[in-house]
C-alpha positions as CSV (number, residue, x, y, z in Angstrom):
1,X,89.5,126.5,130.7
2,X,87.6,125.2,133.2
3,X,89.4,121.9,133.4
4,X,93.0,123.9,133.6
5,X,91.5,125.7,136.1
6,X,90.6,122.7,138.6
7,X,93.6,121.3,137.5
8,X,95.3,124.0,138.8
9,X,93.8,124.2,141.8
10,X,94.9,120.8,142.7
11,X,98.4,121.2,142.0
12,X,98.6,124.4,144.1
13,X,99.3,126.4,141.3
14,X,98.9,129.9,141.3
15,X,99.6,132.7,138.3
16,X,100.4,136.8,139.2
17,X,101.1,139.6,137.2
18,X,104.3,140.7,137.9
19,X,106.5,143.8,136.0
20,X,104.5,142.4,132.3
21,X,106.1,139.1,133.5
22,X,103.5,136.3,134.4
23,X,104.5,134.3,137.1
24,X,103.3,130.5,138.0
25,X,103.9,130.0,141.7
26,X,104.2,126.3,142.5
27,X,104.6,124.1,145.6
28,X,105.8,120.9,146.5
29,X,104.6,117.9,144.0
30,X,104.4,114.5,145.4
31,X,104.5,113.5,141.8
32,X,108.1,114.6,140.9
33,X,108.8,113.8,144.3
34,X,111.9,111.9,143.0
35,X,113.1,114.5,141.1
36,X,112.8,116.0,144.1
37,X,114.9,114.2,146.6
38,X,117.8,113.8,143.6
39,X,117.6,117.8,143.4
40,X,118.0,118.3,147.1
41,X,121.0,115.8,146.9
42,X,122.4,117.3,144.1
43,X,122.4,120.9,145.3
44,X,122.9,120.7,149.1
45,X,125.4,118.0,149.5
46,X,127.2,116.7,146.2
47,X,127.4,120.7,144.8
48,X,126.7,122.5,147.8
49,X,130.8,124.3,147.4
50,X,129.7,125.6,144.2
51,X,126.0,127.8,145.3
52,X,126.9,128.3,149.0
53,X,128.9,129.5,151.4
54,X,128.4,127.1,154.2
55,X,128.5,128.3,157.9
56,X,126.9,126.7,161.1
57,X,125.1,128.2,163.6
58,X,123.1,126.5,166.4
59,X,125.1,123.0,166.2
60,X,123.7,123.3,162.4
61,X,124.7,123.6,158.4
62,X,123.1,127.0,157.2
63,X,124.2,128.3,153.4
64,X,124.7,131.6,152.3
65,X,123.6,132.2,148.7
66,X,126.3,133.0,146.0
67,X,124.1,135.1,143.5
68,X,126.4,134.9,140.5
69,X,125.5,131.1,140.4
70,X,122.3,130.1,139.6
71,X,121.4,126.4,141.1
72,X,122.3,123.8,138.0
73,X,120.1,120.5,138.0
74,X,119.9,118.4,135.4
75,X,118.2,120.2,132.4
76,X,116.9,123.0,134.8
77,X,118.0,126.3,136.2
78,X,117.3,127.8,139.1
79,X,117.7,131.5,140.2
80,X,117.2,133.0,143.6
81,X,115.7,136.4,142.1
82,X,113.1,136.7,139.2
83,X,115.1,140.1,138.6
84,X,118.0,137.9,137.0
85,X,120.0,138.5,134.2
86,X,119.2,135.4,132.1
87,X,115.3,135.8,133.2
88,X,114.7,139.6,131.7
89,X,114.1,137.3,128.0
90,X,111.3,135.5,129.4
91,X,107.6,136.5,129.9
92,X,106.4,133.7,131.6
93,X,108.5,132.2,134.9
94,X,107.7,129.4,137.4
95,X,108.0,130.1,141.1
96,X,108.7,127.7,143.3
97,X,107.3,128.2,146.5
98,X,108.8,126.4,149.9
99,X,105.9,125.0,151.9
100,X,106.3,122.7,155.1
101,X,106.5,119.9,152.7
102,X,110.4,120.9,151.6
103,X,113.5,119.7,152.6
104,X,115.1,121.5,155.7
105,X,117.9,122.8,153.8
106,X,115.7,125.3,152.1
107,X,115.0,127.0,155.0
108,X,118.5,127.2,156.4
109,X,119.4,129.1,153.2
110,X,120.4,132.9,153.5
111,X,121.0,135.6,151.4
112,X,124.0,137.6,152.0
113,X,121.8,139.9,154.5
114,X,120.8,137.2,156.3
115,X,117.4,137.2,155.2
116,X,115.7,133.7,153.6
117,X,114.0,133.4,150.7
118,X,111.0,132.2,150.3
119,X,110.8,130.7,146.7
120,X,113.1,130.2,143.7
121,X,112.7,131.1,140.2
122,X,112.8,128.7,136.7
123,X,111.1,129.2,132.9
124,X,109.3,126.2,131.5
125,X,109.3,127.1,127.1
126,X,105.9,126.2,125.8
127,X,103.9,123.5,125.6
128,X,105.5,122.7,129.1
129,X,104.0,124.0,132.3
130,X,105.2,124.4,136.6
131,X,104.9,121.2,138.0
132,X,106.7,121.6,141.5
133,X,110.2,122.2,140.2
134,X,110.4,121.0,137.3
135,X,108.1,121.6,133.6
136,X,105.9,118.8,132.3
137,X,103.7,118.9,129.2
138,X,100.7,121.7,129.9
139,X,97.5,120.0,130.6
140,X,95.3,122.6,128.5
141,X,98.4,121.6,125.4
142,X,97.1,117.7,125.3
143,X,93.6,118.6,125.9
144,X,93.5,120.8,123.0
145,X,95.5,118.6,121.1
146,X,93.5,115.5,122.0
147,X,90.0,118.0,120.5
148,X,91.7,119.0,117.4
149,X,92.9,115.1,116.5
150,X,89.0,114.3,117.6
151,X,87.7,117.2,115.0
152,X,89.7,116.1,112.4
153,X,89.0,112.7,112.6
154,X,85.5,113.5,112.6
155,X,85.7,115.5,109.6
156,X,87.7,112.8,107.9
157,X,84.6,110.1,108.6
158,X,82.2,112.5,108.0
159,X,83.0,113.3,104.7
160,X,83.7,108.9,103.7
161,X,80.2,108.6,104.8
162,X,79.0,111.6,102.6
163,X,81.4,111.0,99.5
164,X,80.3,107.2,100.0
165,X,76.4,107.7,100.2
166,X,77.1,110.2,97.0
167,X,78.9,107.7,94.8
168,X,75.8,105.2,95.8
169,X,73.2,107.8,94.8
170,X,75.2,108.1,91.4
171,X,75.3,104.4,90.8
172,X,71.3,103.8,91.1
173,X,70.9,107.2,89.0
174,X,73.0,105.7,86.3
175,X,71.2,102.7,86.4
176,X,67.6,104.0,86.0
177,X,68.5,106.2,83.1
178,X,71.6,103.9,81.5
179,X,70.0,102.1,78.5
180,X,70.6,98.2,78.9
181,X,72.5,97.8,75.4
182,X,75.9,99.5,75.2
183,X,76.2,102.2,72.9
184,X,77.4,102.4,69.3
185,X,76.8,99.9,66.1
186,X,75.2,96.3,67.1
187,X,75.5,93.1,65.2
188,X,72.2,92.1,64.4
189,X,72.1,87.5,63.4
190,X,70.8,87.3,59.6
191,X,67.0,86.1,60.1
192,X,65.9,82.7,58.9
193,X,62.9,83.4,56.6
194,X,59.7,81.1,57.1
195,X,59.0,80.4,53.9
196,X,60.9,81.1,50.2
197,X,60.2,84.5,48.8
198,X,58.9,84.4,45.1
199,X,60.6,84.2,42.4
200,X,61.9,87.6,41.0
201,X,60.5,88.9,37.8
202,X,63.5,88.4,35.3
203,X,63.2,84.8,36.4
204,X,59.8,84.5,36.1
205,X,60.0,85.8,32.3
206,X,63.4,84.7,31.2
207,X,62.0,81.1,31.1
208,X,58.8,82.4,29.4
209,X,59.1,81.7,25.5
210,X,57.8,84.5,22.9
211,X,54.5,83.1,21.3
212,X,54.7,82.2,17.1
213,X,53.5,84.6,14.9
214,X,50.7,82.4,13.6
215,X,49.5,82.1,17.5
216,X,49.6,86.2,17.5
217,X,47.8,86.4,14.1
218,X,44.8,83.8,14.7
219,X,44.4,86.0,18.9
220,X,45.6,82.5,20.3
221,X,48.2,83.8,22.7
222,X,48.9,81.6,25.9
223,X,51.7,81.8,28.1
224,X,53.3,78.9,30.4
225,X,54.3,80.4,34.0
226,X,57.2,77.5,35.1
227,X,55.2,76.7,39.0
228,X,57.3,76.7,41.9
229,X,56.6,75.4,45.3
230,X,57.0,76.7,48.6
231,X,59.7,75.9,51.2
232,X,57.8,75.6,55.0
């Protein structure tokens, strides 16, 4: 607000309350300046039949306003009363205010009384605001535009940064309570023994003979163990 307000200041721009109408009075803009000079060439000398009744007085041109027609320029329209017809729609209007900086022909213009006016009438339609006599994009529109891109963007890195350092967290969690083997069944190699196991004890006596009855009688039992020798 502050900004708009300096802003405004600079451009001459002031806003009344006028009948629930708000009214931006503006004066001469060296930066439509151009636009300017066409408008004063379009209205007073190529169309000047169509708004005015032309009379001279004093060795000069002096115009007498036609009411009915409002002044046509380009995209614009411009009405002699803020009390117009095509204005009563319209809660916001742009007055243009003549200053020693306009064109003489504004201040040989006349109502049918006689009387001059002192300003003309036009509606800017939002985001566009009075710049001399024409609209151009409101200051306070880009500047808020310009803070919301600048929030959202912020938001948008913000939240890489948190969603970023949250995924890293989640890694080094994983990894200190992850076991280092996958999950499910493993394949475990067959192990190489160091040396051969004994012999099992159906070998051992299969290959044992049955001592003789005459060995059992006489209590002369021996038995032969078959030897076997270790693998290293």
């Amino acid at each position: 607000m502050l900004i708009a307000f300096f802003i405004s200041v600079a451009l001459f721009i002031v806003v009344v309350e006028s009948d629930n109408v708000t009214i931006t009075r503006t004066y001469h803009s060296y930066d439509s300046d151009e636009t300017y000079q066409r408008f004063i060439q379009t209205v007073y000398r190529e169309n000047a039949a169509v708004y005015f009744d032309s009379f001279e007085y004093d060795d000069y041109i002096h115009y007498k306003i036609r009411h009915e027609h409002p002044l046509e320029f380009e995209k614009y329209k411009y009405y002699w009363s803020e009390n117009h017809e095509e204005l009563k729609e319209y809660s916001h209007l742009c007055e243009y205010y003549f200053s020693g900086h306009d064109s003489i022909e504004l201040f040989r213009t006349h109502y049918a009384n006689n009387t001059q006016p002192k300003s003309f009438f036009f509606h800017c339609s939002f985001p566009y605001s009075c710049i001399g006599i024409e609209c151009q994009v409101e200051t306070r529109f880009v500047l808020g535009v310009i803070f919301v891109l600048g929030l959202i963007l912020s938001l948008y890195f913000a939240r890489k940064c948190i969603m970023k350092e949250i995924k890293q967290m989640e890694k080094i969690r994983d990894q200190c309570t992850r076991p280092q083997y996958p999950r499910g069944p493993r394949f475990m190699p067959p192990m190489t023994p160091l040396e051969a196991p004994p012999p099992s004890y159906n070998v051992v006596f299969s290959s044992t003979s049955p001592p003789s009855y005459e060995s059992v009688v006489r209590d002369k039992v021996t038995y032969t163990l078959p030897s076997y020798t270790s693998v290293a």
